[in-house]
Residue, then its C-alpha position, 0 to 999 in steps of 0.5 A: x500500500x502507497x504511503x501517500x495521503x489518502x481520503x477518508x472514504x479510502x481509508x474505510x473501504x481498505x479496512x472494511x476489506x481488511x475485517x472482512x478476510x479475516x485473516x492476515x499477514x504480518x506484512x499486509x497489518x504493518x502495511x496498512x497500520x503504516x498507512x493510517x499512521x500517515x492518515x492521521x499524522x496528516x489529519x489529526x493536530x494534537x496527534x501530529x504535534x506530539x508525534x513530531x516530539x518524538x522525533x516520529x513522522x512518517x518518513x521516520x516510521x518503519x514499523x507498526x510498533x514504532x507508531x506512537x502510542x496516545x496516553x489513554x487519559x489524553x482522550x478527556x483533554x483533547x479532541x483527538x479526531x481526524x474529521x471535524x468533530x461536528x461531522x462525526x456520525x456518533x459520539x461516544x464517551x467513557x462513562x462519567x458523571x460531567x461531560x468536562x471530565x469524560x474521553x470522547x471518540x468521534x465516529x465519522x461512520x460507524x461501519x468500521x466499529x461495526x464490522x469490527x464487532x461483528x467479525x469479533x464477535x461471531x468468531x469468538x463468541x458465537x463460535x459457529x452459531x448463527x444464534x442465541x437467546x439473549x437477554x441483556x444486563x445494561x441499558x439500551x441505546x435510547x437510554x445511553x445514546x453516548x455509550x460504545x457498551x450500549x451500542x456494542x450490545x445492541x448490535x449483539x441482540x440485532x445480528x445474533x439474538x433471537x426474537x426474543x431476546x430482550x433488554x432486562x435494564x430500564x429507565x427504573x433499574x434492573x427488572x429482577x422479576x422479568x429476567x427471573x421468569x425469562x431465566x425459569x423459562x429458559x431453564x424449562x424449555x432447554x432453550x440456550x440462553x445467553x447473558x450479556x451485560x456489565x460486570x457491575x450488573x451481574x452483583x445484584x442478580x447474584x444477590x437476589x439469587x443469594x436472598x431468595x436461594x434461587x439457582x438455575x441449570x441453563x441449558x447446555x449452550x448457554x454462556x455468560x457473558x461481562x464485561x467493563x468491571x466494577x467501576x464502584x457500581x456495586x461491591x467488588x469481587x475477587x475474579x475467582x469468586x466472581x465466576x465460581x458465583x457466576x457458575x453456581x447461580x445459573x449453571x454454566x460452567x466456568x469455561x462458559x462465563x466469557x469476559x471482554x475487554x474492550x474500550x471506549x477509545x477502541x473500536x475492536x475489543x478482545x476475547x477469552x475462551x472463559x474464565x476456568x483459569x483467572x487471569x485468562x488469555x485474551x487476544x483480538x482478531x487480526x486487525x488489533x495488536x498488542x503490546x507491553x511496554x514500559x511507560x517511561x519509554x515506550x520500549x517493548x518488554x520481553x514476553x512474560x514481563x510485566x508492564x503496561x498494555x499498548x494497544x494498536x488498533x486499526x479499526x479506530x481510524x479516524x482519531x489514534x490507533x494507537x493506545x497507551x493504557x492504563x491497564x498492566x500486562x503480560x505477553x504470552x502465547x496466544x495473547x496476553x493476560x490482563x493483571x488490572x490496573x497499574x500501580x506504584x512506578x507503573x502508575x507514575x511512568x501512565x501520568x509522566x506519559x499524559x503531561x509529556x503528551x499534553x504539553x507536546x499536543x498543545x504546541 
């Protein structure tokens, strides 16, 4: 691929092509992550000025890993868009309480994030199945309009919920009383059914499970399915806890008990193949790479040495595809394990990596 400036329409139409293979090589992802680092160096401000800090342009990087990573936390401090901002399709923010205080990632179309999910999803969580009944812990896109979560999920129930699946959060909460009688039905019909939603939402379903001494054995084919933490919306619970609860109220093994993880500032999101051991490999399909690094530096880490998560995503076009975070880690075959949130130097080098990024990115 030409190195040279490409439109917008042609930076879609390379990647809706990318998805829809399903596979590729080393050379044809390095291709087109150099492509639109070109892309976005031209067309994204903030992003140019810090990647000239760093001495990274496009006539100086070769590689997709030398392709400098944003800060995560610099998504609520900045607009970080290729296209004007008023022209994006769909906004989505991080979750917060105040608009001043959240991330945003501008959408000039929504046909690349939805690609990407579908692809992901049918690959690692239909596993072959064209359907499945559904029913849905978090809020729909009505309620949450800003909320990639909301919007991910509705696309879940769209292309792979049966009809009957439905949405069990409301504007008044949890509707405990109709996801148990779907649950009860379920159980008696030896239907497979699934449940999706936020980590959070899945504590209080386990409590009212507890209150009651209420237990069911969903079909087999049935899985669960969290995703986002705790993020102080209920109690927190140990991993192993929380799936082994997790197995005992509905049933399903905890091989079935699937976690995602994904971002707002991401457009693809990563899998396991279940929580028997926690943490689990997870990994994402073939548009997405990771890395760990040492926040400080930016240098890669050895496989099995723990550090900070960079993400490089090429689905996430129109504003960074590449992503510092927050988040620590370590690279193993397969993938890498997710180890939390970083702390003590970990933690500094992330909040170092935000005012070096700031102060470039503003000039």
């Amino acid at each position: 691929m030409s190195r040279t400036e490409t439109s917008q329409a042609e930076i879609v139409e390379a990647l809706l092509a990318f998805i829809g293979r399903g596979s590729a090589t080393d050379a044809e992802f390095e291709a087109l992550a150099l492509r639109l680092f070109v892309y976005q160096f031209t067309h994204n401000a903030p992003y140019r000025r810090f990647a000239q800090a760093r001495g990274r342009t496009p006539l100086t990087v070769r590689r997709w890993r030398d392709i400098p990573a944003v800060p995560i936390k610099a998504f609520k401090d900045l607009t970080l868009s290729c296209c004007p901002p008023e022209e994006a399709e769909r906004v989505f923010m991080t979750s917060g309480t105040t608009g001043s205080g959240r991330g945003r990632s501008y959408h000039p179309t929504l046909a690349v994030y939805d690609a990407s999910m579908r692809a992901g999803f049918a690959t690692r969580v239909m596993r072959g199945r064209d359907a499945i009944r559904m029913g849905i812990l978090f809020p729909d896109e009505t309620a949450l309009p800003n909320s990639s979560l909301a919007h991910y999920l509705a696309l879940a129930r769209e292309h792979f919920g049966t009809p009957d699946s439905a949405v069990f959060v409301g504007p008044t909460g949890l509707d405990l009383d109709a996801l148990l009688a779907a649950l009860a039905e379920a159980e008696a019909s030896g239907e497979p059914t699934a449940l999706l939603g936020a980590t959070y939402a899945f504590v209080p379903v386990l409590d009212a499970l507890k209150e009651r001494g209420r237990r069911f054995a969903l079909p087999p084919g049935s899985f669960l399915f969290d995703t986002g933490g705790f993020k102080g919306q209920s109690r927190e619970i140990e991993p192993d806890a929380f799936y082994d609860g997790l197995s005992a109220a509905f049933g399903v093994a905890r091989e079935s008990c699937l976690n995602m993880y994904g971002m707002t500032e991401l457009s693809t999101q990563f899998y396991d193949d279940g929580n028997a051991v926690c943490p689990p490999v997870k990994s994402g399909p073939p548009w997405i790479r990771s890395r760990v690094v040492d926040p400080l530096t930016g240098a890669d880490l050895p496989e099995g040495e723990t550090g900070v998560l960079v993400h490089h995503d090429l689905a996430h076009f129109n504003s960074v595809s590449a992503i510092l975070t927050e988040d620590a880690g370590v690279i193993v075959p397969g993938g890498f394990r997710l180890l939390g949130r970083v702390e003590g130097s970990a933690s500094r080098g992330c909040s170092v990596a935000v005012a070096e990024f700031l102060a470039a990115a503003q000039g």
